[in-house]
PQR file of N, CA, C, O and H, with PARSE charges and radii, in Angstrom:
ATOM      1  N   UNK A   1     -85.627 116.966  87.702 -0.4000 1.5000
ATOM      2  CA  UNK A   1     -84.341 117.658  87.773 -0.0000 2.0000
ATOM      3  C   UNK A   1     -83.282 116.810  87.068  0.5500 1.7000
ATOM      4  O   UNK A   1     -83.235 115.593  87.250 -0.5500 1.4000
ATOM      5  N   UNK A   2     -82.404 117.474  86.235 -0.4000 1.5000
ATOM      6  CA  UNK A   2     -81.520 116.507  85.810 -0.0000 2.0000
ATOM      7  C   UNK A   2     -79.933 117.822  85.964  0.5500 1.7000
ATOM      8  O   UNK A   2     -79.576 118.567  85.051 -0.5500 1.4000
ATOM      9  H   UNK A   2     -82.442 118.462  86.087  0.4000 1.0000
ATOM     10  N   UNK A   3     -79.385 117.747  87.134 -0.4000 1.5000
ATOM     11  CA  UNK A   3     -78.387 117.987  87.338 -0.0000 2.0000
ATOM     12  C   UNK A   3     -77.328 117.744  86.333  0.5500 1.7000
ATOM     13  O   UNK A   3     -77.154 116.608  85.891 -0.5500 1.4000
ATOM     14  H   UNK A   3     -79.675 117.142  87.875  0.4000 1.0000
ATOM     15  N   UNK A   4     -76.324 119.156  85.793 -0.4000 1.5000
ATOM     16  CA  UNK A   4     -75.394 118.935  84.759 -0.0000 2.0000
ATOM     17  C   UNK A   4     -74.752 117.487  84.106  0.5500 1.7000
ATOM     18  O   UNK A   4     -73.690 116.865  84.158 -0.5500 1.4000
ATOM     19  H   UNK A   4     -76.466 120.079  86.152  0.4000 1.0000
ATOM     20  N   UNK A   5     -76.386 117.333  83.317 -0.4000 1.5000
ATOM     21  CA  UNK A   5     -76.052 116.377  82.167 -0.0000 2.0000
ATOM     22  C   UNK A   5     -74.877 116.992  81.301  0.5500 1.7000
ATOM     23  O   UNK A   5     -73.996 116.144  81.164 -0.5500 1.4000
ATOM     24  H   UNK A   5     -77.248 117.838  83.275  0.4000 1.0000
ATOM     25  N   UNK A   6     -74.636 117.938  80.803 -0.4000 1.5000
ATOM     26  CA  UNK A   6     -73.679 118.116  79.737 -0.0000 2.0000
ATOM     27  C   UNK A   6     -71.687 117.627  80.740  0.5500 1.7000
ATOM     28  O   UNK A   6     -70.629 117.155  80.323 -0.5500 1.4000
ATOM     29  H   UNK A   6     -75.352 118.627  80.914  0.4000 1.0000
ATOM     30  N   UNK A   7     -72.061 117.990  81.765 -0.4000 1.5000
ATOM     31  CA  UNK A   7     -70.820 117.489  82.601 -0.0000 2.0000
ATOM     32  C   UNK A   7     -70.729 116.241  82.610  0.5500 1.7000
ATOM     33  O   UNK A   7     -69.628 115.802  82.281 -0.5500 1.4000
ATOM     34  H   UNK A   7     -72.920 118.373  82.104  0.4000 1.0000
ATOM     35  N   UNK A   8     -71.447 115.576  82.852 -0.4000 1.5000
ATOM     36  CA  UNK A   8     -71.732 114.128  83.151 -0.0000 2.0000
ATOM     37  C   UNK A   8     -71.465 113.586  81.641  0.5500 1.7000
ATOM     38  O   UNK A   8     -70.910 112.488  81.668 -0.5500 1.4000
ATOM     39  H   UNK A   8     -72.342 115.933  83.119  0.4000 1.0000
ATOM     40  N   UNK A   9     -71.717 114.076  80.331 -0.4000 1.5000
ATOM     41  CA  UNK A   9     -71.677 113.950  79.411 -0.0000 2.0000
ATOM     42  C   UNK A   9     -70.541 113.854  78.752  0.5500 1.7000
ATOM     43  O   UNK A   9     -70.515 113.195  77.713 -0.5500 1.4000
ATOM     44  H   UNK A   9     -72.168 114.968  80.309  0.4000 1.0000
ATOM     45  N   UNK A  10     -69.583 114.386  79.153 -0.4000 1.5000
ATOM     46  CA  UNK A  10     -68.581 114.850  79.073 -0.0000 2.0000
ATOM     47  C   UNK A  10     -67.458 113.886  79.540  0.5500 1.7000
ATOM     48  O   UNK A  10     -66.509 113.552  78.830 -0.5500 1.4000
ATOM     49  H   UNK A  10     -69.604 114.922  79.997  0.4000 1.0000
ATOM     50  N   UNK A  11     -67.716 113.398  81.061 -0.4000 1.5000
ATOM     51  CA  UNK A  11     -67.026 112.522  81.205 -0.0000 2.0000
ATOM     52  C   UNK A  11     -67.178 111.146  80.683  0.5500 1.7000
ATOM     53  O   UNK A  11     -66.369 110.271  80.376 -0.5500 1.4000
ATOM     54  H   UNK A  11     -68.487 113.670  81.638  0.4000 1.0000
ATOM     55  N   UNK A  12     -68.212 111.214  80.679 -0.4000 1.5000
ATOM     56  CA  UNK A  12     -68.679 109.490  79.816 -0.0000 2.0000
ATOM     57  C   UNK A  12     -67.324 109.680  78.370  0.5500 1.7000
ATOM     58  O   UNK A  12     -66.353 109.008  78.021 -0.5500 1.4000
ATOM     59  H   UNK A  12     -68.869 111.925  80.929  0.4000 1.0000
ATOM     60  N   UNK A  13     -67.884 110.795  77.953 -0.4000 1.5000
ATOM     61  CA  UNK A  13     -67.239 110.455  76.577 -0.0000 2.0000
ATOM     62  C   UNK A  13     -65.820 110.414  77.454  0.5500 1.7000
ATOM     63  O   UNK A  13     -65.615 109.346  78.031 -0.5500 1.4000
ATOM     64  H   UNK A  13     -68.672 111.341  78.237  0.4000 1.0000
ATOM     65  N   UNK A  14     -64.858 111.420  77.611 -0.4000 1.5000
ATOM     66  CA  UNK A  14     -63.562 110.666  77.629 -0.0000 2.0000
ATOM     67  C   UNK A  14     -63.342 109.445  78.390  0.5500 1.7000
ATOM     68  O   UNK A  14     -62.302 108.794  78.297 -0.5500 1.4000
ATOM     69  H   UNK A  14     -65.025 112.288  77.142  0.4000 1.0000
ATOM     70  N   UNK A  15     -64.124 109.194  78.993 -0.4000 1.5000
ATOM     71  CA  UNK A  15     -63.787 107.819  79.623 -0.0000 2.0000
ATOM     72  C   UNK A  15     -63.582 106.376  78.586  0.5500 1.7000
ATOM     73  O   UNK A  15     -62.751 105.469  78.609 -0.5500 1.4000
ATOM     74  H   UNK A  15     -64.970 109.722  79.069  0.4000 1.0000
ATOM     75  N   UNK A  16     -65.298 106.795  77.294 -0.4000 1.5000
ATOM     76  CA  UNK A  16     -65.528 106.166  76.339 -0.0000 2.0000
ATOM     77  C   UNK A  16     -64.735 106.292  74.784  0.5500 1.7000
ATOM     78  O   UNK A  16     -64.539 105.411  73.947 -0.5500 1.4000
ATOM     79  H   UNK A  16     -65.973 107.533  77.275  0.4000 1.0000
ATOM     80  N   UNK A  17     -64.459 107.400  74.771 -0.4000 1.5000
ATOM     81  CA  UNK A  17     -64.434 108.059  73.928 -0.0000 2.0000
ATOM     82  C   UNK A  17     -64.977 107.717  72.619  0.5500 1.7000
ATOM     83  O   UNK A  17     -64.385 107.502  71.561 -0.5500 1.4000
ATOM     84  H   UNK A  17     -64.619 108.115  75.450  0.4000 1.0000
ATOM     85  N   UNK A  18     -66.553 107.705  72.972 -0.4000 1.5000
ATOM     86  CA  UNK A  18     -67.215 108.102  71.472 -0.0000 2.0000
ATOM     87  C   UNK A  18     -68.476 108.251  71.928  0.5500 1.7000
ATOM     88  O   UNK A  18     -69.211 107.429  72.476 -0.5500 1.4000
ATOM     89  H   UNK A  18     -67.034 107.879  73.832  0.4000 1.0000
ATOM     90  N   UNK A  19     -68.664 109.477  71.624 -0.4000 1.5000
ATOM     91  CA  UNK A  19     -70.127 110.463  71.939 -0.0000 2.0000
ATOM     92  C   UNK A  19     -71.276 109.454  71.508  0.5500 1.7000
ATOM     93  O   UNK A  19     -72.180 109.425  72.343 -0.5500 1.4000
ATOM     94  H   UNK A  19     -68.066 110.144  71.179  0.4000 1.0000
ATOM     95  N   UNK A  20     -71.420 108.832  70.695 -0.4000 1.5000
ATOM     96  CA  UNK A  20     -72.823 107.676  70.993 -0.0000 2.0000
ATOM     97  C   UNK A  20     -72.721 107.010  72.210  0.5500 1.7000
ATOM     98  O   UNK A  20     -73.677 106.994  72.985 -0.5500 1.4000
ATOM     99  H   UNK A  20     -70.686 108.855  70.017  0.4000 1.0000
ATOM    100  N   UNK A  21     -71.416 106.324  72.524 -0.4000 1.5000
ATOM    101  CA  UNK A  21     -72.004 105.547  73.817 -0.0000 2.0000
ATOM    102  C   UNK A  21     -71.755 106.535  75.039  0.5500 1.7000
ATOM    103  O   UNK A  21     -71.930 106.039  76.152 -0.5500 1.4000
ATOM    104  H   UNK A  21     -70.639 106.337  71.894  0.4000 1.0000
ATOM    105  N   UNK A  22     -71.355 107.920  74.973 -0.4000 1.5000
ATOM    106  CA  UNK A  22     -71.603 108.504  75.688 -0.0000 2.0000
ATOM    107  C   UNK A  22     -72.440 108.895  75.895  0.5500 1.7000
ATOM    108  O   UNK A  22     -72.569 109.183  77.085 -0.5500 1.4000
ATOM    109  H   UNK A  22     -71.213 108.323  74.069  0.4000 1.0000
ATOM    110  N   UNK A  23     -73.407 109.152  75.147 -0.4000 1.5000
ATOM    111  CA  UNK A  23     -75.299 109.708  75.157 -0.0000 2.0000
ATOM    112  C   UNK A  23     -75.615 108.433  75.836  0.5500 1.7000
ATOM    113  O   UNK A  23     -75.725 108.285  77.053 -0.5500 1.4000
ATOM    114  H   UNK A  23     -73.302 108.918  74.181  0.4000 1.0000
ATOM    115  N   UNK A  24     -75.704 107.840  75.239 -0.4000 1.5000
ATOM    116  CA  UNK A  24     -76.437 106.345  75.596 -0.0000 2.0000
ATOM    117  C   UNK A  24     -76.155 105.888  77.386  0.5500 1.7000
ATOM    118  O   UNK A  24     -76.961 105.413  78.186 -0.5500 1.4000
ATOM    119  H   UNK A  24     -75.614 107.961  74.250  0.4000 1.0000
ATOM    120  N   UNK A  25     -74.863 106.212  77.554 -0.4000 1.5000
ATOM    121  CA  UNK A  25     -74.726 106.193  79.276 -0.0000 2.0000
ATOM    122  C   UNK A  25     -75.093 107.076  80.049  0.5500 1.7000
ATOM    123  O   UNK A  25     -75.263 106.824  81.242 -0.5500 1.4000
ATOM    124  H   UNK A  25     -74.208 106.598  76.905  0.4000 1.0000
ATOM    125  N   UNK A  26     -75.331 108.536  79.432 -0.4000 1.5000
ATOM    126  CA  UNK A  26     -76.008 108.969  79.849 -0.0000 2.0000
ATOM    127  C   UNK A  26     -77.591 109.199  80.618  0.5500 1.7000
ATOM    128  O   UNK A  26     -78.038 109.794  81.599 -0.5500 1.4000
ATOM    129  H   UNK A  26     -75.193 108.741  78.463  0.4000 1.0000
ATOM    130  N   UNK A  27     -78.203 108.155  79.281 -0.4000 1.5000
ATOM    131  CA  UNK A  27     -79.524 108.236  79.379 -0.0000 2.0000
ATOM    132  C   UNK A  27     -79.830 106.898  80.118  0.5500 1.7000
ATOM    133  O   UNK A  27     -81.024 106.613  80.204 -0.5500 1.4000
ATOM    134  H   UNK A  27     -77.840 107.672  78.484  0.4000 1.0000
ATOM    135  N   UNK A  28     -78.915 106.024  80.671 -0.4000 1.5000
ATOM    136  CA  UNK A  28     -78.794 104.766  81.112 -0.0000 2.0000
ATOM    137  C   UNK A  28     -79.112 105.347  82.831  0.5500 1.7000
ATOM    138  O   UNK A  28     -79.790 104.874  83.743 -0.5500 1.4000
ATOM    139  H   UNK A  28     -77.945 106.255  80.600  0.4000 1.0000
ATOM    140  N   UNK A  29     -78.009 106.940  82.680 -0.4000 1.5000
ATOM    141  CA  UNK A  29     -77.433 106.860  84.289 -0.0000 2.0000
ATOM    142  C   UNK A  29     -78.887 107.815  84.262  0.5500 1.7000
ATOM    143  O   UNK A  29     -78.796 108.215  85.423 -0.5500 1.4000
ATOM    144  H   UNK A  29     -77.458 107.324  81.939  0.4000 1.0000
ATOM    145  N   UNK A  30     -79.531 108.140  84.003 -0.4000 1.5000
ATOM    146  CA  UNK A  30     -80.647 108.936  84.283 -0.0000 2.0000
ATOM    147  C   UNK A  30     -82.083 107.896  84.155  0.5500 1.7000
ATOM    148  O   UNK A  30     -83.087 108.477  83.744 -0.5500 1.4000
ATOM    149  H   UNK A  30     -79.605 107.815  83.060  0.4000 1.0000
ATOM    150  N   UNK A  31     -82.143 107.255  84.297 -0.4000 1.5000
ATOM    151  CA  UNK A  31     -82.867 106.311  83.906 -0.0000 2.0000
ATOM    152  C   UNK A  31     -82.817 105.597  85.178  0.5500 1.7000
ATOM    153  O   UNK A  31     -83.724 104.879  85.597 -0.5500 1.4000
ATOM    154  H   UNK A  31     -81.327 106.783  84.632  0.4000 1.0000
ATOM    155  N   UNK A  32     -81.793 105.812  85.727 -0.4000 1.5000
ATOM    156  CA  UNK A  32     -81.008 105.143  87.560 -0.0000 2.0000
ATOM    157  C   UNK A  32     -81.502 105.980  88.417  0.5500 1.7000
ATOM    158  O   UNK A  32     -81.748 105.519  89.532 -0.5500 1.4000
ATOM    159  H   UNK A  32     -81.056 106.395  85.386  0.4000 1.0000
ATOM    160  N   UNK A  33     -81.814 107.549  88.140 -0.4000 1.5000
ATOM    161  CA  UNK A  33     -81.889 108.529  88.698 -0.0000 2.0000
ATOM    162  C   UNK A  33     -83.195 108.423  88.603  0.5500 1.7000
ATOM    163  O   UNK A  33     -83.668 109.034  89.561 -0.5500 1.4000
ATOM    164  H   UNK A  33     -81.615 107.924  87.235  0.4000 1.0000
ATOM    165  N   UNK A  34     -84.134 107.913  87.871 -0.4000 1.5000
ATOM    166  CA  UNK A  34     -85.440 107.991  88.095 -0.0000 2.0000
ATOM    167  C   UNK A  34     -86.515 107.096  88.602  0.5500 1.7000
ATOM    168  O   UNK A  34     -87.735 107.255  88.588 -0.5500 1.4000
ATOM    169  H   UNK A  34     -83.749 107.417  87.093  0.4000 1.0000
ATOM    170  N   UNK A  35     -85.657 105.947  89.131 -0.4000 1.5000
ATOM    171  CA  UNK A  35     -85.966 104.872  90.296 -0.0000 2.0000
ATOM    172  C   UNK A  35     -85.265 104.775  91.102  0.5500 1.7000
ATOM    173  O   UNK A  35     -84.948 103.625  91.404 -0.5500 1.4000
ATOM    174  H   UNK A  35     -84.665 105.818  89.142  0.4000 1.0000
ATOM    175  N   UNK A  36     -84.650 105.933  91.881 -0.4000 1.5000
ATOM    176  CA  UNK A  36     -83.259 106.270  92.682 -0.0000 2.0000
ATOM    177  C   UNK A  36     -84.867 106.317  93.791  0.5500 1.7000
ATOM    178  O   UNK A  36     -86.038 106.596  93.533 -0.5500 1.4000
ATOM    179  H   UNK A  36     -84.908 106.867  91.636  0.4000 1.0000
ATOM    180  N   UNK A  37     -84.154 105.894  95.046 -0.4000 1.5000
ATOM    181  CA  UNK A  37     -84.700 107.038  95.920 -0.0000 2.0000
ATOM    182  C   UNK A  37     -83.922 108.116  96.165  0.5500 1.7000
ATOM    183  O   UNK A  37     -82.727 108.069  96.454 -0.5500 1.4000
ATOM    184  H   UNK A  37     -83.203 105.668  95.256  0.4000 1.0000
ATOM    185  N   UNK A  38     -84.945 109.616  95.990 -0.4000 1.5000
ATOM    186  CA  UNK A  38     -83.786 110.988  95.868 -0.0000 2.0000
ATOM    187  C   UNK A  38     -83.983 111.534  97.121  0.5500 1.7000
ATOM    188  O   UNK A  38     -83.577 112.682  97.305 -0.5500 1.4000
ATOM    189  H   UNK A  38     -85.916 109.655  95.755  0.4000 1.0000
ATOM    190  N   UNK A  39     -84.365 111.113  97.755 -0.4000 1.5000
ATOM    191  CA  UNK A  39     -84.933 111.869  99.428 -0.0000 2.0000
ATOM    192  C   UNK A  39     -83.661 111.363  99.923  0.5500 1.7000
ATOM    193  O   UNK A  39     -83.180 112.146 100.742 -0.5500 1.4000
ATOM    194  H   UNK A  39     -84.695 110.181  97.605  0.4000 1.0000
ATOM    195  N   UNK A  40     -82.693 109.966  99.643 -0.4000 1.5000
ATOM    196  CA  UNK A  40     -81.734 109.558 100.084 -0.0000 2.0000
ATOM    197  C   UNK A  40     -80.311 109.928  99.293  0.5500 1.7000
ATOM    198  O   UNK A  40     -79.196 109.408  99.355 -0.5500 1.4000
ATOM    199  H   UNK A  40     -83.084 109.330  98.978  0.4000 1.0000
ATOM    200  N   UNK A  41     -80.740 110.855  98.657 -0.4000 1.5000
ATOM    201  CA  UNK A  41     -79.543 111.438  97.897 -0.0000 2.0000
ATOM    202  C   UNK A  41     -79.095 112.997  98.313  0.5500 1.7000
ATOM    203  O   UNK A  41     -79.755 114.019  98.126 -0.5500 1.4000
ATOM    204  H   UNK A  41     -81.645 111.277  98.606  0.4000 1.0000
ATOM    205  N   UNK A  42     -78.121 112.904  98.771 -0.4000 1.5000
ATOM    206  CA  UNK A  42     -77.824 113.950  99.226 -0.0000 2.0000
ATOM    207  C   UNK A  42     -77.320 115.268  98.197  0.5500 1.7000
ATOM    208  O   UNK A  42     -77.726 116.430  98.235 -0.5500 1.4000
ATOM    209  H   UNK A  42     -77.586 112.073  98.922  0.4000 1.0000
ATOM    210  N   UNK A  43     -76.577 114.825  97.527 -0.4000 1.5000
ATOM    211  CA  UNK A  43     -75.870 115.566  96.468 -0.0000 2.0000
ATOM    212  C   UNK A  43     -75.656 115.035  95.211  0.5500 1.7000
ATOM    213  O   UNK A  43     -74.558 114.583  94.887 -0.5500 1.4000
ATOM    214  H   UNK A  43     -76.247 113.882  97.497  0.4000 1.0000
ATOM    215  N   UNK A  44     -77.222 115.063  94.009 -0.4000 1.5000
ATOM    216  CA  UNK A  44     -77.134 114.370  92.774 -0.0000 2.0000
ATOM    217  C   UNK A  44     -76.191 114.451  91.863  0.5500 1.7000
ATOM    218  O   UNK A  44     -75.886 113.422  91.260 -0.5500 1.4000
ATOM    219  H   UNK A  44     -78.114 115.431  94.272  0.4000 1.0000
ATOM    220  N   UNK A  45     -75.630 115.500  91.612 -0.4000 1.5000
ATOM    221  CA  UNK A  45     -74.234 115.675  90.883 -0.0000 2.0000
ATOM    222  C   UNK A  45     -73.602 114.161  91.239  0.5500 1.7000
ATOM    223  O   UNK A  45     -73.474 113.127  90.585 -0.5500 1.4000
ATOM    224  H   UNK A  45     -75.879 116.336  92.102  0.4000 1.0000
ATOM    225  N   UNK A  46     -73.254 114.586  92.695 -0.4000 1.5000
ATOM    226  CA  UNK A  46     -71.806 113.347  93.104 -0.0000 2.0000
ATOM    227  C   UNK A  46     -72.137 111.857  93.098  0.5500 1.7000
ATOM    228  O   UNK A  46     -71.235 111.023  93.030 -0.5500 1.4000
ATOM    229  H   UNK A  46     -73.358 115.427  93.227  0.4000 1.0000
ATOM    230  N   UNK A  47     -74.056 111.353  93.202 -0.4000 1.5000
ATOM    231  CA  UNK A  47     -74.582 110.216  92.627 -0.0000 2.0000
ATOM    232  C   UNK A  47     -74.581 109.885  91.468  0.5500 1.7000
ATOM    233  O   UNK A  47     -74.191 108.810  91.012 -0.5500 1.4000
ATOM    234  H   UNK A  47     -74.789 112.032  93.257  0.4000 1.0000
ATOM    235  N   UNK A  48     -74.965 110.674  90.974 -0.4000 1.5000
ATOM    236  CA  UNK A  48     -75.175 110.660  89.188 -0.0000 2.0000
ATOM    237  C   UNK A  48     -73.388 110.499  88.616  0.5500 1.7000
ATOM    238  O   UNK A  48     -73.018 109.593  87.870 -0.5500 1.4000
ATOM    239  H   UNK A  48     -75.281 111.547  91.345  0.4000 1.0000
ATOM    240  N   UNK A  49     -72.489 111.573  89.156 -0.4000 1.5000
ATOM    241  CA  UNK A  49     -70.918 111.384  88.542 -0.0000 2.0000
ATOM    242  C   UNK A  49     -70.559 109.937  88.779  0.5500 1.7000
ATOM    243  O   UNK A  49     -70.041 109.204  87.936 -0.5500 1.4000
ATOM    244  H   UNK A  49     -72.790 112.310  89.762  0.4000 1.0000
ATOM    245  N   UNK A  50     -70.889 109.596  90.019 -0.4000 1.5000
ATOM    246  CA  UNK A  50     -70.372 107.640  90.561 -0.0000 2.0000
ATOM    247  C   UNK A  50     -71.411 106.527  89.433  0.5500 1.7000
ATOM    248  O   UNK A  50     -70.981 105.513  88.883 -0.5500 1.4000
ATOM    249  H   UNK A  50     -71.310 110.191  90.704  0.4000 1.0000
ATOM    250  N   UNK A  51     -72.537 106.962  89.344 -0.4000 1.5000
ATOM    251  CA  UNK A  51     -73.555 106.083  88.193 -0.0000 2.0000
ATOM    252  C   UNK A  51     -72.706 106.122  86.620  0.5500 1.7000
ATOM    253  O   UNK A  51     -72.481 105.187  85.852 -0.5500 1.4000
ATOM    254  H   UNK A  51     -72.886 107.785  89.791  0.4000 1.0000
ATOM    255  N   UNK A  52     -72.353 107.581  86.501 -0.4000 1.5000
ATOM    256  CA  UNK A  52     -71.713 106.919  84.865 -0.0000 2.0000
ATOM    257  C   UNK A  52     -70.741 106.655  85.347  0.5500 1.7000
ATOM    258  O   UNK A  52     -70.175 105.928  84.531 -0.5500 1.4000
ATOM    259  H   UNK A  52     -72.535 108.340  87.125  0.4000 1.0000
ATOM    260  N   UNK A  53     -69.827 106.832  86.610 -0.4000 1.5000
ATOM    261  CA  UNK A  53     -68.509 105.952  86.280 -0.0000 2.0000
ATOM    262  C   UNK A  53     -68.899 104.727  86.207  0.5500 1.7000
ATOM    263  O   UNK A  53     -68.677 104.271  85.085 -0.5500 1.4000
ATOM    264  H   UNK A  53     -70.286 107.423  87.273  0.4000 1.0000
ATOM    265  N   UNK A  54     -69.481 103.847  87.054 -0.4000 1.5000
ATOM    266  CA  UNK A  54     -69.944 102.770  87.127 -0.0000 2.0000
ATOM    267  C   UNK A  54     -69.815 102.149  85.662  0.5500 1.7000
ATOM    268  O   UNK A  54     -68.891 101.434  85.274 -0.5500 1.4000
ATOM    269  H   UNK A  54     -69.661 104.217  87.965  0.4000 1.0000
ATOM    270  N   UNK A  55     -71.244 102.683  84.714 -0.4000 1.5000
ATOM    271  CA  UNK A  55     -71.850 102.475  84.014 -0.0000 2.0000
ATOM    272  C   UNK A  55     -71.035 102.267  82.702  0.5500 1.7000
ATOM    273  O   UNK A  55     -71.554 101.620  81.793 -0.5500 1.4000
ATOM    274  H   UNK A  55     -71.995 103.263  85.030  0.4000 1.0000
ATOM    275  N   UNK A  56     -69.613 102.855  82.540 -0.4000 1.5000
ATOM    276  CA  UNK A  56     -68.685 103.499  81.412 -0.0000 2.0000
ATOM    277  C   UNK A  56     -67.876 102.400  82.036  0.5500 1.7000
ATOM    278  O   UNK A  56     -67.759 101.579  81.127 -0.5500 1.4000
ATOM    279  H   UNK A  56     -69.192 103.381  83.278  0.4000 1.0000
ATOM    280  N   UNK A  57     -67.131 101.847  83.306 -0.4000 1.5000
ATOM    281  CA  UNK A  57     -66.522 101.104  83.604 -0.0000 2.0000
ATOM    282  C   UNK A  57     -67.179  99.266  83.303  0.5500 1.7000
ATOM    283  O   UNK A  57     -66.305  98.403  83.217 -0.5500 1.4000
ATOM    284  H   UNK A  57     -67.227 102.513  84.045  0.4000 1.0000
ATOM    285  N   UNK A  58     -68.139  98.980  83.217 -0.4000 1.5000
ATOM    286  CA  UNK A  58     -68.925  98.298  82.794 -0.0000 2.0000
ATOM    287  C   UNK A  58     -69.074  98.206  81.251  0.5500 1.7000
ATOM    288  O   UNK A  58     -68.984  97.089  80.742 -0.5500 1.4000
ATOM    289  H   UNK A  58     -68.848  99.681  83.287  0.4000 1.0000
ATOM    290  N   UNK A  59     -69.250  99.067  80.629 -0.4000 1.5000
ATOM    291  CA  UNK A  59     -69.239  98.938  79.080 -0.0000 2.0000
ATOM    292  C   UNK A  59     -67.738  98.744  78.564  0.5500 1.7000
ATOM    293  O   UNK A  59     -67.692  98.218  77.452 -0.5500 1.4000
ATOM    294  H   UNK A  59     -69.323  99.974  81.043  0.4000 1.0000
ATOM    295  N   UNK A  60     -66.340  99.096  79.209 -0.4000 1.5000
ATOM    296  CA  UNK A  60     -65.459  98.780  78.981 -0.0000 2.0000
ATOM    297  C   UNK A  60     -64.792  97.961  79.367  0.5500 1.7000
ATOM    298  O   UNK A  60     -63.569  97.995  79.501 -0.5500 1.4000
ATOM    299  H   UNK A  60     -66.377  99.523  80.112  0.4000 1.0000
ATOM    300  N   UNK A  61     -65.873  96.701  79.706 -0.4000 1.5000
ATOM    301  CA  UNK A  61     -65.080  95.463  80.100 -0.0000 2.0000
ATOM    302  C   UNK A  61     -65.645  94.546  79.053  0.5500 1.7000
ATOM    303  O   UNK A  61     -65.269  93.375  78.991 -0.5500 1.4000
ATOM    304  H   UNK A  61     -66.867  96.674  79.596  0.4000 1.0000
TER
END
């Protein structure tokens, strides 16, 4: 399952603003999602939205 990547996509970029390292955090934060435990995830949207903030806040330091 990969819950609205193009949303998630979306925010990376304006956060980043430039659609390569927005793909690229993307596929970073899904990559999180696939050694997640998901039985402990209640609502992947709102995990996955906190992973690229994370992830975008991190590349801009």
């Amino acid at each position: 399952m990969r819950p609205g990547r193009n949303r998630l996509a979306s925010l990376a970029y304006r956060l980043l603003g430039s659609a390569a390292d927005a793909e690229e955090t993307v596929q970073d934060a899904f990559l999180h999602w696939q050694a997640a435990d998901r039985q402990r995830i209640k609502v992947p949207e709102a995990w996955l939205t906190k992973v690229i903030t994370k992830l975008c806040l991190d590349r801009l330091r």
